[in-house]
Structure formats: C-alpha cells, structure tokens
C-alpha positions in Angstrom: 106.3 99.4 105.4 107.4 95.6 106.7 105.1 93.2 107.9 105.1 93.5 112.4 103.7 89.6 112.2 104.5 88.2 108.9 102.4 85.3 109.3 99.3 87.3 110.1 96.7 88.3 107.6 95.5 91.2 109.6 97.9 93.6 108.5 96.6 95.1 105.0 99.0 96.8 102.9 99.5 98.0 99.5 96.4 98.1 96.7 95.0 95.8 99.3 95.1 98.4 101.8 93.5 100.8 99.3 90.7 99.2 97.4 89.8 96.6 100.8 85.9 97.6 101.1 85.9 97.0 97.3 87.5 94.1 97.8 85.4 92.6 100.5 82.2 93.6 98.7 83.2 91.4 95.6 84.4 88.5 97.1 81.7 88.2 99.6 79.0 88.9 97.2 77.7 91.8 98.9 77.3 89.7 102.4 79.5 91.5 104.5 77.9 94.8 104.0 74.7 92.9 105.1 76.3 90.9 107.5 78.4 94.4 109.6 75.4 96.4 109.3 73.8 93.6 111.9 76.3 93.5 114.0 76.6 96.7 114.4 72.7 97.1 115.1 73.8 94.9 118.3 76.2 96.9 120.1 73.2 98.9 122.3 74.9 102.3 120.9 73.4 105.1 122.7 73.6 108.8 121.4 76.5 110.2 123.5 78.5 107.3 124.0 82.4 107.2 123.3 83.3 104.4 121.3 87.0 103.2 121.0 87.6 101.3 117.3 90.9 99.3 117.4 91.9 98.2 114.0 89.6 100.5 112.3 91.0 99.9 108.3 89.2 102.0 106.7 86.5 103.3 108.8 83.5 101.1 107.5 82.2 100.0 110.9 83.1 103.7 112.4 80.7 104.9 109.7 78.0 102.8 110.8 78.6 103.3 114.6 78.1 107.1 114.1 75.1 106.8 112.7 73.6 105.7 116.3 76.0 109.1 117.7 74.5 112.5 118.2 77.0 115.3 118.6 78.3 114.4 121.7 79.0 110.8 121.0 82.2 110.2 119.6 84.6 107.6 117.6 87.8 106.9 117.7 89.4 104.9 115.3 93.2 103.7 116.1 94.9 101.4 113.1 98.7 101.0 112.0 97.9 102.0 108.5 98.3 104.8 107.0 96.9 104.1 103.5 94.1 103.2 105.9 94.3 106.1 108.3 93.8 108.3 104.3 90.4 106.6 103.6 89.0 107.0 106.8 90.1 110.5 107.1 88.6 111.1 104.1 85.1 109.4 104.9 84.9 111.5 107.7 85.9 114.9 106.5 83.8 117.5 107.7 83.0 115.5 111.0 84.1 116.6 115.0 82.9 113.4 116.4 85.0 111.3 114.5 88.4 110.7 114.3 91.7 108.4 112.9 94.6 107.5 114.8 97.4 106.1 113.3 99.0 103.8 115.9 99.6 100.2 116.8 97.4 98.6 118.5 99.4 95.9 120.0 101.6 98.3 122.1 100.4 99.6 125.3 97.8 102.8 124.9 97.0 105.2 127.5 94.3 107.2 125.5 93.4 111.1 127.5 89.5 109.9 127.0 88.0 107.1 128.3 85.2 105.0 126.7 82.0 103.3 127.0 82.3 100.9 124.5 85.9 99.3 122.8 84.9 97.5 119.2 87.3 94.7 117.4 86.3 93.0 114.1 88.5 90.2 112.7 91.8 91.6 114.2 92.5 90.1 117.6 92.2 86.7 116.0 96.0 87.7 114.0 97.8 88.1 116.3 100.6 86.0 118.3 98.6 84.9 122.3 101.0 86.7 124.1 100.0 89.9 121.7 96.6 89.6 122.2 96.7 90.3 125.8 98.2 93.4 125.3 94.9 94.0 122.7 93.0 93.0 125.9 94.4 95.3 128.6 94.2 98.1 126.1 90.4 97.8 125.8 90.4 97.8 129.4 92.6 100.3 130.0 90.8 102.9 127.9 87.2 101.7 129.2 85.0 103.6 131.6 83.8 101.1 134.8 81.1 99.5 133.5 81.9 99.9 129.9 81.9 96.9 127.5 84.5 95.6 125.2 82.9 93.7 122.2 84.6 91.5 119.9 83.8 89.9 116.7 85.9 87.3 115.3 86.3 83.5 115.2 84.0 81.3 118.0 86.0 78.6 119.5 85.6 75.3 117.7 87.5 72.0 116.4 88.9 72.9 113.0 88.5 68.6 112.6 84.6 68.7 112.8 84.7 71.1 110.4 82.4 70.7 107.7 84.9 69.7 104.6 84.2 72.9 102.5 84.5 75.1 105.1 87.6 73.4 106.9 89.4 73.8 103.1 88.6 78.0 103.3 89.2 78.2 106.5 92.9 76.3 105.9 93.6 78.3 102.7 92.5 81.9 103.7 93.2 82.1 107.6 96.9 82.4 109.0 98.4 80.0 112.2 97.2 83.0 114.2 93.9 81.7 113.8 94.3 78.1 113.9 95.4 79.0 117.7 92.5 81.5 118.4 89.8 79.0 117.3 91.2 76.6 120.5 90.9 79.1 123.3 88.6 79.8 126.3 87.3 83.2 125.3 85.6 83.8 128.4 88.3 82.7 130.7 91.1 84.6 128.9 89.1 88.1 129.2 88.1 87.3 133.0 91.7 86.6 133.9 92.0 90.0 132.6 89.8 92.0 134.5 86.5 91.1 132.7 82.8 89.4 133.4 79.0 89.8 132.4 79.5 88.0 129.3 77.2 87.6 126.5 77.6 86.6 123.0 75.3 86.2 119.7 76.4 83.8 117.3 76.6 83.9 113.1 77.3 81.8 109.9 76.7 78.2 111.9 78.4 79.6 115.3 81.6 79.9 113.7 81.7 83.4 114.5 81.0 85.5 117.2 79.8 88.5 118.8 81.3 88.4 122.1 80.7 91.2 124.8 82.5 91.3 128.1 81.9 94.2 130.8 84.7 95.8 132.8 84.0 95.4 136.4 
C-alpha cells in the first residue's frame, strides 16, 4: 500500500510495520518501554472508562491502558495498517474489552460509542496542519462532555535554540510535518476547536509533551 503523506514518518509499513516494538526497544535502549509505561500511569484511567486509541500501531499503549480497565472499560484502537491491525489483534486475542479498527484516522469518524478519554502518541505531529484538524474534531467528535483528549508528541519550541546534538536527530529523524508542529500554539489550536481545561506534564528537557484538553 502507497504512502497517504509521503513526506510523513508516521505511516509504518513493511518489516517496519512488523517488527516496530522490536525496533523501538533496540534503538531506544530499552527507554521507551520505561518512558510509555509513565505516561500512561498519567492518564487518570478509571475502571470502566471507554478509551478511544487513534493510531494505535500495534497495540503497545492499548495493552498498558487495559491494564487500569475492568470488564466494563473498553479500548478501541483505530490505525490505517493492517500489518498493524494483525499484531494487535493478536495481543488481544481472547479479550471483549479490546478491539482493532482498521481505518484512517485523518478522515471524518463518526464512532456508535462515545468516549471518556481519546489517546494520541507521536502521530498528530505527521501530519499536513490542515489534516490535523480533522485528527482534532475526531477526538471531539467521539468524546463524551467532559471527556478529555490527551496528546503526546512534540512541545512547541525553536528548533534554533536547540541544543546542537539534539537539533542534528531531530533534523535527520523527524519529517517537515514536524518542523511545522514544533511552531504552533497547542492550546489555542485545540480551543478554536471546541476545547479548554488544559493541563500538560513535560519530558526529556520539555521537548515533549503530555498535553490534555477537556471537551466542554
């Protein structure tokens, strides 16, 4: 399957697509385990809450999220690939409370359920601006009032007071997508869209962020 966005990194195909948590283990030395197992921890998950995944890969964070569900909580995990969609599946087998969706996540969705909580981790960032809105009114869409919409991604910073080492990764591994995201009111952008409350928690010298916004 072609590339939607061929200049965006976000859309894992191939081997990639199929060995990714391997992948992410070795080259982050074991961090990002560490790292998503925190972040996670700060979602305020209760039991039976419904939680909306968009861009799930290959169900890592779902995994972790329903370990905070009882029986009636629930996850649903939407993501356009289906190498993807076959590892989750196969992580949950045997599990009602979980399940994969293989969709796009930058068309408009209209989901039967509604949720109390929509969770996005290093996807919105990949995306054309004018895409990302469309990411934005989903999670709204598919939120219960009062629900919360949390993403994790890239905080907004200068890419030229960059630190030299990281400013080199950062130019090397991250698409134009991202050189974009990194320059835009967060807060503003997800107000303008029917959002407030706002409340973030910061990582790895503020460059990324936690960022939660509440539907009103």
């Amino acid at each position: 399957m072609s590339k939607f966005y061929p200049e965006s990194k976000v859309e894992i195909q191939g081997l990639t697509a199929k060995y990714y948590d391997h992948i992410l283990n070795i080259f982050s030395l074991g961090f990002y385990s560490r790292f998503i197992h925190n972040v996670i921890s700060q979602l305020k998950i209760e039991q039976e809450d419904y939680i909306l995944d968009l861009g799930c890969g290959t169900g890592r964070n779902a995994q972790l999220i329903n370990c905070y569900l009882n029986e009636k909580g629930f996850v649903l995990g939407i993501d356009v690939s289906e190498r993807m969609g076959k590892t989750f599946e196969k992580r949950f087998e045997g599990y009602k409370n979980t399940k994969f969706m293989n969709q796009r996540i930058d068309l408009p969705l209209n989901l039967k359920e509604k949720f109390d909580k929509v969770f996005i981790s290093f996807v919105i960032h990949g995306f054309p601006h004018d895409i990302r809105k469309i990411i934005i009114n989903n999670a709204y869409t598919n939120l219960k009032p009062g629900g919360t919409f949390w993403i994790l991604d890239f905080n907004e910073f200068s890419l030229r007071d960059m630190p030299l080492y990281y400013r080199i990764a950062f130019l090397k591994i991250e698409c134009q997508y991202a050189f974009d995201f990194i320059t835009r009111d967060w807060k503003k952008i997800l107000e303008s869209s029917g959002f407030n409350n706002f409340s973030e928690i910061f990582y790895l010298k503020s460059y990324v962020r936690l960022l939660k916004a509440e539907k009103k």
